[in-house]
VEXDREN-2710 file (C-alpha; in Angstrom, 1 decimal):
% VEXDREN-2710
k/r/px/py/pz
1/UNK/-21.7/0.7/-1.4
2/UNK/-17.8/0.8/-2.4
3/UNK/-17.1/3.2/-5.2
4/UNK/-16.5/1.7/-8.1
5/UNK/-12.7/0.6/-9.6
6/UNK/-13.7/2.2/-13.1
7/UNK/-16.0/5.1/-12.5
8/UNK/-14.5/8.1/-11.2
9/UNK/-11.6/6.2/-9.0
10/UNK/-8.2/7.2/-10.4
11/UNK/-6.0/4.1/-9.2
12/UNK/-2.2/4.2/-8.0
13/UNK/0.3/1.6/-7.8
14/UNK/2.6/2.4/-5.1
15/UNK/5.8/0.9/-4.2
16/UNK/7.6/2.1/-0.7
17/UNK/11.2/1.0/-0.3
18/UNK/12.5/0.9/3.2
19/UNK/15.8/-0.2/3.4
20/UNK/17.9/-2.9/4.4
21/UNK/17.7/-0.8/7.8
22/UNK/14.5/-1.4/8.6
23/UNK/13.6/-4.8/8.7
24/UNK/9.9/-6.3/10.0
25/UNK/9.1/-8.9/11.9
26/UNK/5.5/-10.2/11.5
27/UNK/3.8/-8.3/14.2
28/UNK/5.1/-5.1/12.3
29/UNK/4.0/-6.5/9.0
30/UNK/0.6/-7.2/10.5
31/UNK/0.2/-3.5/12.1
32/UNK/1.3/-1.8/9.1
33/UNK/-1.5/-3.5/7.2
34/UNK/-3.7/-2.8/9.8
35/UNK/-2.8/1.1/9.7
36/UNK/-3.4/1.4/6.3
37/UNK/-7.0/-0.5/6.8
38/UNK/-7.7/1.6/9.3
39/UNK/-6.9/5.0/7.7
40/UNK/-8.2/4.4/4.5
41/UNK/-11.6/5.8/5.2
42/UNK/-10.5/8.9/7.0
43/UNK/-8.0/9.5/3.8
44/UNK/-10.8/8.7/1.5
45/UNK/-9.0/6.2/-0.6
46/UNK/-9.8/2.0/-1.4
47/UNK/-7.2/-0.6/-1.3
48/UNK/-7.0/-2.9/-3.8
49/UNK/-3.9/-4.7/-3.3
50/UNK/-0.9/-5.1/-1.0
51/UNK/2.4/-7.0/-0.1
52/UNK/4.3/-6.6/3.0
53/UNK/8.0/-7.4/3.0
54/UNK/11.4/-7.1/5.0
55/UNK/12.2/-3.9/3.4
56/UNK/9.7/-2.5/1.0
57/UNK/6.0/-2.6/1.0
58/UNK/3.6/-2.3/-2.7
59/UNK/0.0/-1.2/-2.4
60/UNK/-2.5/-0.2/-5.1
61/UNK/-5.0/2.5/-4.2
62/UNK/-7.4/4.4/-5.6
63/UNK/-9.3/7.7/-4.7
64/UNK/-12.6/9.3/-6.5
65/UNK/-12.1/11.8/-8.8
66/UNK/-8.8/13.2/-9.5
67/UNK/-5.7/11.9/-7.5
68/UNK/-1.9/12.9/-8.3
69/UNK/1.0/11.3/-7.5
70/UNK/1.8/14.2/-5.1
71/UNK/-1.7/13.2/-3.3
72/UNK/-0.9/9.8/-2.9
73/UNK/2.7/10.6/-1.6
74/UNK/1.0/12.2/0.9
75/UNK/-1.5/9.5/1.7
76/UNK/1.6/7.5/2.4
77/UNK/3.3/9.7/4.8
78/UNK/-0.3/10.2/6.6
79/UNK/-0.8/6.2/7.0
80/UNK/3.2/6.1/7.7
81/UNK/2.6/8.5/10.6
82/UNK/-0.5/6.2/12.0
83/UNK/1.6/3.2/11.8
84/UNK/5.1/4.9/13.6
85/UNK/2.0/5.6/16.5
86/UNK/2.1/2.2/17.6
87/UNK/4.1/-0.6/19.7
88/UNK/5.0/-2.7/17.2
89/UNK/8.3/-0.7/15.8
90/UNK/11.5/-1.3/18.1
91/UNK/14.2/1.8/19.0
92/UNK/15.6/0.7/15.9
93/UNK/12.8/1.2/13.7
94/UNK/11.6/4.5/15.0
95/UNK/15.5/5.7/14.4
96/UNK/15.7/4.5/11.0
97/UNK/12.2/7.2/10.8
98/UNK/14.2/10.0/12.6
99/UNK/17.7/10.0/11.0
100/UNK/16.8/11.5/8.2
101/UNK/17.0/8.1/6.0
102/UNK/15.6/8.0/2.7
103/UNK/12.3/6.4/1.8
104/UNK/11.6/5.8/-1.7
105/UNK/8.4/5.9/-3.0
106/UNK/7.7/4.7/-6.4
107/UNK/4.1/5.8/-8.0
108/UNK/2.2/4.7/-11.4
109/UNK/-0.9/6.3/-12.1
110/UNK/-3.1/3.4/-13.7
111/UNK/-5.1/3.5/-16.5
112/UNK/-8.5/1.4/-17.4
113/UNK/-8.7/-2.1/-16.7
114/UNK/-5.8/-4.1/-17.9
115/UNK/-3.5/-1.9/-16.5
116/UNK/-5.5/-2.0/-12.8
117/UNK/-5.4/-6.0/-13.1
118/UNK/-1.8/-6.0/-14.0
119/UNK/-0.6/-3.8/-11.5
120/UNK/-2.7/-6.0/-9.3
121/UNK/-1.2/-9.6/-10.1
122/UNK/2.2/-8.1/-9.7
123/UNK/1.7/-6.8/-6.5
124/UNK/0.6/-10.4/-5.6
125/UNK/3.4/-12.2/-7.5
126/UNK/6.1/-10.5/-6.3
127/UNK/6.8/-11.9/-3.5
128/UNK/7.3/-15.1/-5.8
129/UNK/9.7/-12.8/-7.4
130/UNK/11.7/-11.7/-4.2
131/UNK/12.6/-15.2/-3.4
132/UNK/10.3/-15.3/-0.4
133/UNK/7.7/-18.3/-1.4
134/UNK/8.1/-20.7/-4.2
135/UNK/4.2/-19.6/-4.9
136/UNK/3.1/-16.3/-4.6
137/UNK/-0.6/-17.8/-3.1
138/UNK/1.9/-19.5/-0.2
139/UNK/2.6/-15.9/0.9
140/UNK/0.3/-14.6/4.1
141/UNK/1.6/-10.8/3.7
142/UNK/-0.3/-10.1/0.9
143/UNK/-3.9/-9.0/0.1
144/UNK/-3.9/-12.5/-2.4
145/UNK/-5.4/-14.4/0.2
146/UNK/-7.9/-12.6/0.2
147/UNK/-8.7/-12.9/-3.8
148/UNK/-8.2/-16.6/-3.2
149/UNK/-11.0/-16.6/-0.9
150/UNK/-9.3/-16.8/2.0
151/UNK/-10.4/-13.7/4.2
152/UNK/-8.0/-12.6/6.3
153/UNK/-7.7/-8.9/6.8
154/UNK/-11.2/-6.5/7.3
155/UNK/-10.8/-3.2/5.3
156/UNK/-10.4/-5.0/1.5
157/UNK/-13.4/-5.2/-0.4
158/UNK/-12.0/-7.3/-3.2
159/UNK/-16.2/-7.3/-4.4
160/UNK/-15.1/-4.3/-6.1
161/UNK/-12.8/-5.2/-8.5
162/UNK/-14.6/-8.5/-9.3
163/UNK/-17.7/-6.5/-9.9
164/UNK/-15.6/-4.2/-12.6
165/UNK/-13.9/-8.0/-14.2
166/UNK/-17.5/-9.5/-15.2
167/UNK/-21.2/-9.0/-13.7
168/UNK/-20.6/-12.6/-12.1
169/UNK/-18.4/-11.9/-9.3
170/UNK/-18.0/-15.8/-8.5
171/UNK/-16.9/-16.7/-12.2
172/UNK/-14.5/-13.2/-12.2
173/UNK/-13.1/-14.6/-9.1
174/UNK/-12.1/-17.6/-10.6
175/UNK/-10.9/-16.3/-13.4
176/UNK/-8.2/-13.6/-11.6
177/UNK/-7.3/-16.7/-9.6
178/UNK/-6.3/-18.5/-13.0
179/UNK/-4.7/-14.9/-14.2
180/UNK/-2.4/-15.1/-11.1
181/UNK/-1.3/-18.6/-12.1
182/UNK/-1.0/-18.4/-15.8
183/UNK/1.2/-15.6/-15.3
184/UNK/3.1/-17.0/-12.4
185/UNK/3.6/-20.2/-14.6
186/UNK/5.5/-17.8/-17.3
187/UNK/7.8/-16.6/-15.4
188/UNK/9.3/-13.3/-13.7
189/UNK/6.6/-10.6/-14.4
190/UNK/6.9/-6.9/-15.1
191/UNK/3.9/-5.2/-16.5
192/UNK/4.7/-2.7/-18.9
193/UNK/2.1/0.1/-16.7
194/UNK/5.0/0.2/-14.1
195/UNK/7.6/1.6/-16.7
196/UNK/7.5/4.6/-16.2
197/UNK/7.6/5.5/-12.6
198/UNK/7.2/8.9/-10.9
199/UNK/9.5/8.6/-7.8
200/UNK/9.6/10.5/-4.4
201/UNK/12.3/10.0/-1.8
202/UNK/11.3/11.7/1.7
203/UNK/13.6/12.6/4.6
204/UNK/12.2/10.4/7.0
205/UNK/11.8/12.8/10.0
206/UNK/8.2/11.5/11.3
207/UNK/7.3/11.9/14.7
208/UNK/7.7/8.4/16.8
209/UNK/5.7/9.9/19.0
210/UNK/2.2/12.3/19.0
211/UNK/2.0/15.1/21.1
212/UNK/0.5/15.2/24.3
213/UNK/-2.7/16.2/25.5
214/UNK/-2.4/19.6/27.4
215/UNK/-5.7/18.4/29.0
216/UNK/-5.0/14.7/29.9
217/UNK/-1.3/13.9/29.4
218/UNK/-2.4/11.5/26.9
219/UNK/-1.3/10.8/23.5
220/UNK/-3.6/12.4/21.0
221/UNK/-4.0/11.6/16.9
222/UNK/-2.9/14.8/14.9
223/UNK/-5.3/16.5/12.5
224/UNK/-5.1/15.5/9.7
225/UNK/-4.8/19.3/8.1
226/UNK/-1.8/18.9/10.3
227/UNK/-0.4/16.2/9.1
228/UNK/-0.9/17.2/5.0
229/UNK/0.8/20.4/6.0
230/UNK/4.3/18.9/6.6
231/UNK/4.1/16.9/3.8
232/UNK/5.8/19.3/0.9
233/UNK/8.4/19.8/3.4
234/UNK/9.7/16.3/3.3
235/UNK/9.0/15.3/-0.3
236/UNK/11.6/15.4/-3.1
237/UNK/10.5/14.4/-6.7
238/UNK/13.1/12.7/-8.4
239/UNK/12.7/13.5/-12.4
END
């Protein structure tokens, strides 16, 4: 069973800002979503939301027990070193990693329900925001298909958050659905939990590359004690 949103998770809106360097095309969208699915249960952490974009990417996570900012940062950099792993990223892209560019990252820690929700429609109606779609539920990059009952990417159990909205998951569904267009109907929204950001910028020296396998030759996935390690080193906290 998924842990639960409200019992023991502590849940983190994160937003990553890229660059007008770096921007993806939709099989880099798609992989990127894919790492973070796929390293989510290694890391230990849920998803709850995401939105994929040109330049700048918005997830909100959450991990049992207690999770700093610091922790999720890292989280980041972990799932940013699965994703610079695979084919999708062009010389470009893996440059952009390697020059020693800045990557923002932008961190809330969220508080009880409202917050989590609100956090969670604004990840979804941003795009809206951005000028991409004139409806935020018209954008594919973005975990709101799957609230709108539209499964399209394995890894989100949006069960969980329904569960924690009203014991009838079916009627909480509907509900979040009409919460996303209420608020979309208002207007530009901000929710006040974002206001006070902790912010990270990185120098972006990932490896494009793992190393190789003495044994085999072949590319092999570094530990992930390895990994946390050079963390610090390329973390700045900004106020």
């Amino acid at each position: 069973m998924a842990p639960r949103l409200l019992s023991g998770n502590q849940v983190v809106y994160i937003m990553m800002e890229f660059g007008s360097m770096l921007l993806w095309d939709e099989a880099s969208k798609k992989q990127f979503i894919d790492s973070v699915l796929d390293e989510k249960r290694r890391l230990g952490i849920e998803v709850y939301a995401f939105s994929i974009f040109s330049d700048r990417a918005f997830l909100v996570i959450g991990k049992f027990g207690a999770y700093t900012e610091e922790e999720a940062c890292r989280d980041v950099l972990i799932i940013l070193q699965h994703y610079l792993k695979t084919d999708c990223l062009t010389q470009d892209d893996r440059r952009f990693f390697q020059n020693g560019s800045n990557l923002k990252l932008t961190l809330c820690l969220l508080n009880g329900k409202d917050e989590i929700v609100d956090a969670l429609i604004y990840v979804h109606l941003v795009a809206r925001d951005l000028g991409y779609v004139r409806a935020a539920f018209d954008y594919w990059w973005s975990s709101i298909q799957i609230y709108r009952n539209r499964p399209s990417w394995n890894g989100l159990n949006a069960e969980t958050v329904y569960e924690n909205l009203s014991p009838d998951a079916g009627r909480s569904r509907r509900n979040l659905v009409r919460r996303h267009r209420e608020i979309e109907r208002s207007g530009r929204f901000f929710p006040d939990c974002l206001s006070a950001p902790v912010i990270f910028t990185t120098l972006a020296c990932l490896p494009s590359q793992p190393p190789a396998s003495p044994a085999s030759g072949c590319p092999e996935r570094p530990a992930q004690a390895d990994a946390e390690s050079s963390v610090p080193s390329l973390v700045a906290r900004v106020g």
